[in-house]
Residue frames as a rotation matrix with the C-alpha (Angstrom) as fourth column:
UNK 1
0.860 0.494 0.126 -6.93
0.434 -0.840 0.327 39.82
0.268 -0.227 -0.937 -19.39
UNK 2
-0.161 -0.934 0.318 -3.95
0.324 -0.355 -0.877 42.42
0.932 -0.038 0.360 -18.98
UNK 3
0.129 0.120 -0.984 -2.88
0.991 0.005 0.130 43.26
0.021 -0.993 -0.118 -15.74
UNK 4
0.635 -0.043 -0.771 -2.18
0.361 -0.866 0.346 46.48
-0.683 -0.498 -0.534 -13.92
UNK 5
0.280 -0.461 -0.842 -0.63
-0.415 -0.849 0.327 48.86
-0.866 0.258 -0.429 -16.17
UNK 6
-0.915 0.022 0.402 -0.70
0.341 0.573 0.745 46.47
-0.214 0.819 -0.532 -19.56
UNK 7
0.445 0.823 -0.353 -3.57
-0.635 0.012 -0.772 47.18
-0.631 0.568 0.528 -22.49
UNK 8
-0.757 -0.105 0.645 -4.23
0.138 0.939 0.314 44.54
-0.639 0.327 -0.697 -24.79
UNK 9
0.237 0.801 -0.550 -5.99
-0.647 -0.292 -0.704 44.35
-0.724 0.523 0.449 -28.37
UNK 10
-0.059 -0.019 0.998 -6.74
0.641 0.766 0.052 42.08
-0.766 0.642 -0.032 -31.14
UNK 11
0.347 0.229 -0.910 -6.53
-0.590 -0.700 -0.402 43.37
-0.729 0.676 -0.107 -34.78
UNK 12
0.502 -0.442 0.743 -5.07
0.602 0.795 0.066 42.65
-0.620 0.414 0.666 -38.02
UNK 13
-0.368 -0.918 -0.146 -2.14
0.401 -0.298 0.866 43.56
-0.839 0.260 0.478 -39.95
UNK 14
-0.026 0.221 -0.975 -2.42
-0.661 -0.736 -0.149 45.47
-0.750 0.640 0.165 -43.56
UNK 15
-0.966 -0.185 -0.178 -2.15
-0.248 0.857 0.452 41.50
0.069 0.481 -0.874 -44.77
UNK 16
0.082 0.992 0.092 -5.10
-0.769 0.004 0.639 40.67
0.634 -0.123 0.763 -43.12
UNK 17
-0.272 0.012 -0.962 -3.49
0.669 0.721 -0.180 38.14
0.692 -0.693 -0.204 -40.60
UNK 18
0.686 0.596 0.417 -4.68
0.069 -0.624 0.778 38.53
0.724 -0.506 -0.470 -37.33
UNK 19
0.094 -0.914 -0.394 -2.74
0.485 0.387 -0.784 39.54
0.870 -0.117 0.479 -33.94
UNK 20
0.611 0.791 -0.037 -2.39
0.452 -0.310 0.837 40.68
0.651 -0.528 -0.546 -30.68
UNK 21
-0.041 -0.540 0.841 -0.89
-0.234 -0.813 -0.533 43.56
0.971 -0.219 -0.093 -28.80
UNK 22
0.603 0.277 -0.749 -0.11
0.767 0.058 0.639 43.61
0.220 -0.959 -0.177 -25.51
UNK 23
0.202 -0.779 0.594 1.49
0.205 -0.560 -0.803 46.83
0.958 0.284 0.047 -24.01
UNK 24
0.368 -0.047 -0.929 3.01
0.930 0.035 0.366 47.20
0.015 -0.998 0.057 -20.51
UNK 25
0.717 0.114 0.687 3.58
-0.188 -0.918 0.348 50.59
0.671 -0.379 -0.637 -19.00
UNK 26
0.611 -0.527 -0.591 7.41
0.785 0.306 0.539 50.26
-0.103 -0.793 0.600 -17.08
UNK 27
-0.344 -0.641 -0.686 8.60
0.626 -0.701 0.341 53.51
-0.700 -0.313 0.643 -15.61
UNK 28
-0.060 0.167 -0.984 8.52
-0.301 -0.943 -0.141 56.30
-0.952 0.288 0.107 -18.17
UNK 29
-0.805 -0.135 -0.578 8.36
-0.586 0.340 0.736 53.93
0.097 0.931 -0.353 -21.42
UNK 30
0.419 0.907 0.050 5.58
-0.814 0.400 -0.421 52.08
-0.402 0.136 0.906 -23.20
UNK 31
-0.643 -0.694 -0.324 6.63
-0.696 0.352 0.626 48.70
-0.320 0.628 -0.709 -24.54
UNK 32
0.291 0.732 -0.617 5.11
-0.957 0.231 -0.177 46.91
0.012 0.641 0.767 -27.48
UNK 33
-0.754 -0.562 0.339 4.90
-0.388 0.798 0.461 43.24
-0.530 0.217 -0.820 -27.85
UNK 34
0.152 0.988 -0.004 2.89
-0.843 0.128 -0.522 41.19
-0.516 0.083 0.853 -30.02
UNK 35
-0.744 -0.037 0.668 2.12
0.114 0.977 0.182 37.32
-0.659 0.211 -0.722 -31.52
UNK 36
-0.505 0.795 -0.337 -0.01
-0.823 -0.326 0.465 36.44
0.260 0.512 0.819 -34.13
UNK 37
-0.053 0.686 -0.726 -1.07
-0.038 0.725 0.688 33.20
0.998 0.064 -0.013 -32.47
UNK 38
0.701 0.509 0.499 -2.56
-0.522 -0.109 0.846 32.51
0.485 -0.854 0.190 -29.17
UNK 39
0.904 -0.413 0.108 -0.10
0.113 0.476 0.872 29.97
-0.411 -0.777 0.477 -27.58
UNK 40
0.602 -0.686 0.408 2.82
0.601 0.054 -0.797 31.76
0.525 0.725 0.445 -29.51
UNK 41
-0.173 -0.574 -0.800 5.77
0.887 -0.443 0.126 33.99
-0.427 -0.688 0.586 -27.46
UNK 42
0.863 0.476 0.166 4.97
0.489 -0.710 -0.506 36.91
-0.123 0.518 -0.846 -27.58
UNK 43
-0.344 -0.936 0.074 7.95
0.916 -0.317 0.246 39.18
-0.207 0.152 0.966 -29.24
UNK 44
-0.415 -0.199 -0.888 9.30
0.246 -0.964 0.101 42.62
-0.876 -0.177 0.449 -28.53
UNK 45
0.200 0.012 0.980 7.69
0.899 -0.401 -0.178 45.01
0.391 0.916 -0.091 -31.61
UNK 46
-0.241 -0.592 -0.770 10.41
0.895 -0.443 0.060 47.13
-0.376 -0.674 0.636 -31.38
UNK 47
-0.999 0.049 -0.012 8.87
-0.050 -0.931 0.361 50.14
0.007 0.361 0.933 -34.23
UNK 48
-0.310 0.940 0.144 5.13
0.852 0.342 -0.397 50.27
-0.423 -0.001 -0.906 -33.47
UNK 49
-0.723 0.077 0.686 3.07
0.571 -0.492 0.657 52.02
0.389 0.867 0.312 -36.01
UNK 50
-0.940 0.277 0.201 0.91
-0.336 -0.632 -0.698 54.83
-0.066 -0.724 0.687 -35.36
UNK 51
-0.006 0.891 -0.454 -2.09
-0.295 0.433 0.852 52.83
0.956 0.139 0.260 -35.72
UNK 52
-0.195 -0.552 -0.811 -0.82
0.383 0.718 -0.581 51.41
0.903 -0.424 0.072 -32.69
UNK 53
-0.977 -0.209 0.040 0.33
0.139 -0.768 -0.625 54.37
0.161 -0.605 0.780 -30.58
UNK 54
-0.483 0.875 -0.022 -3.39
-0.646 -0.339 0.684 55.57
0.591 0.345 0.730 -31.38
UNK 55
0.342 0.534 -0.773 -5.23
0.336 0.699 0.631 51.91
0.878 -0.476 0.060 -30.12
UNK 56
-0.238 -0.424 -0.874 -2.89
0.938 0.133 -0.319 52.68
0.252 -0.896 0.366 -26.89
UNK 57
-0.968 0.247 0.047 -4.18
-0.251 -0.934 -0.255 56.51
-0.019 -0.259 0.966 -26.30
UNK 58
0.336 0.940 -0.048 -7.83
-0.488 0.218 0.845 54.97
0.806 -0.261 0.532 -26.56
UNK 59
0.212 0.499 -0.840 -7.02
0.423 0.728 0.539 52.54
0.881 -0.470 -0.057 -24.14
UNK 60
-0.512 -0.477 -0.714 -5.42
0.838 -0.095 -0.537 54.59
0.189 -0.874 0.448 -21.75
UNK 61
-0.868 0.444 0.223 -8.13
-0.463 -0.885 -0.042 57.13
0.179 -0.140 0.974 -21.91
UNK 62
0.273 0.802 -0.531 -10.67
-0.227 0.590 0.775 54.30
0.935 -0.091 0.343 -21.13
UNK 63
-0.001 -0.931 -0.366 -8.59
0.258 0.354 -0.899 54.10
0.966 -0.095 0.240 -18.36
UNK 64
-0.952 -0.082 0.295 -8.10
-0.075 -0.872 -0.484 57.41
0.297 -0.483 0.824 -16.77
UNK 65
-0.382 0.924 0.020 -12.32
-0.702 -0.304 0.643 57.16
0.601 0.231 0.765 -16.58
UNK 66
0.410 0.277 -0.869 -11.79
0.221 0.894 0.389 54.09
0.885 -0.351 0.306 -14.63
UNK 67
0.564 -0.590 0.578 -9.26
-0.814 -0.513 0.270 56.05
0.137 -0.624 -0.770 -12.55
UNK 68
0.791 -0.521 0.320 -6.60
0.156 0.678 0.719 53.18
-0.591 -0.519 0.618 -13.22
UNK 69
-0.430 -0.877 0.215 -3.98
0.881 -0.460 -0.115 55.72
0.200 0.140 0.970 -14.98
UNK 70
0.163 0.101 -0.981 -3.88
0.679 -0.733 0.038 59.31
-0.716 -0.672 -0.188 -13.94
UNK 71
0.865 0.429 -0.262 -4.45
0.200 -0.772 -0.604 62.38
-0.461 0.470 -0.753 -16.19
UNK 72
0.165 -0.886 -0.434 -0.89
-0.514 -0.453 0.729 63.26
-0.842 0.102 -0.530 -16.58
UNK 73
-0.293 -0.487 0.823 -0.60
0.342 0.750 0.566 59.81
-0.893 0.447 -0.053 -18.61
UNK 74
0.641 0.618 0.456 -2.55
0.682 -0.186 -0.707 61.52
-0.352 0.764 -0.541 -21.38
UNK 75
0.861 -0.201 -0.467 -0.68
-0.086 -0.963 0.255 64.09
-0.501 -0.180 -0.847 -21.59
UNK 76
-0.341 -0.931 0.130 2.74
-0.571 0.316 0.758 62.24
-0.746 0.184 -0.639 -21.77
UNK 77
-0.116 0.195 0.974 1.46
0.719 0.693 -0.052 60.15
-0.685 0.694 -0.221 -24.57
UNK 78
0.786 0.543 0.296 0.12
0.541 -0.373 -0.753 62.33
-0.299 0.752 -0.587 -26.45
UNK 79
0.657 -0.594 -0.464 3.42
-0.603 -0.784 0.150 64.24
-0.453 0.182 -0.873 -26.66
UNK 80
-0.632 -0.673 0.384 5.88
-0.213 0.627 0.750 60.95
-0.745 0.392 -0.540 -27.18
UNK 81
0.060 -0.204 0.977 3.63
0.779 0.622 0.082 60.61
-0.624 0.756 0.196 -30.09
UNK 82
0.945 0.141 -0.295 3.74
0.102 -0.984 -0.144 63.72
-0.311 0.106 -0.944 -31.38
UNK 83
0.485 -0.863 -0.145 7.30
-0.683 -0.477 0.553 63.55
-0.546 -0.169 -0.821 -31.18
UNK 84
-0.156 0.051 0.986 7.19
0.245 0.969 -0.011 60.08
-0.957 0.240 -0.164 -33.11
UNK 85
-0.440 0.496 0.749 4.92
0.885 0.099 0.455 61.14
0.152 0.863 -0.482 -35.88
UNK 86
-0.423 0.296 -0.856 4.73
0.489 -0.721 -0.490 64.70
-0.763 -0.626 0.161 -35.83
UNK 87
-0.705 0.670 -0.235 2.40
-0.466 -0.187 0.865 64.77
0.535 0.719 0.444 -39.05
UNK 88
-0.513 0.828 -0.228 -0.10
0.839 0.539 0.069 62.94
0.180 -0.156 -0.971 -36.65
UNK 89
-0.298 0.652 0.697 -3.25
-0.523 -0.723 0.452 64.94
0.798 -0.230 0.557 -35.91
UNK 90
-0.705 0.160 -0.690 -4.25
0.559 0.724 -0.404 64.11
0.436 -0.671 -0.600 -32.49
């Protein structure tokens, strides 16, 4: 289970292996890491795709509804991707 400011998801790649995200929330940056096995290290993923970004704006809007990130965070996401991938539609 992710702690306090960390979301976490399972998925799979455009291979079809499978893998898991963990992002942590430190200071004014989001950082991606991810493994594709369970008792593997997890490593830095240093260009996350907007498939990604995207899983992390659901989770942090599942969040905000819990009241365990604060409106603003929506906000500020939604712009850093925007500014990422500014052909996304959000």
């Amino acid at each position: 289970m992710a702690k306090k400011g960390e979301i976490s998801w399972k998925g799979r790649t455009a291979d079809g292996e499978r893998r898991e995200i963990y992002v942590k929330h430190q200071g004014d940056q989001w950082l991606f890491h991810v493994r594709s096995k369970r008792f593997e290290n997890w490593e830095r993923l240093e260009n996350p795709s907007l498939d990604d970004w995207l899983e992390l704006l659901d989770g942090v809007q599942r969040r905000i509804q819990r009241r365990l990130f604060k409106p603003k965070e929506e906000t500020r996401l939604k712009k850093l991707i925007k500014n990422n991938f500014p052909d996304a539609d959000i």
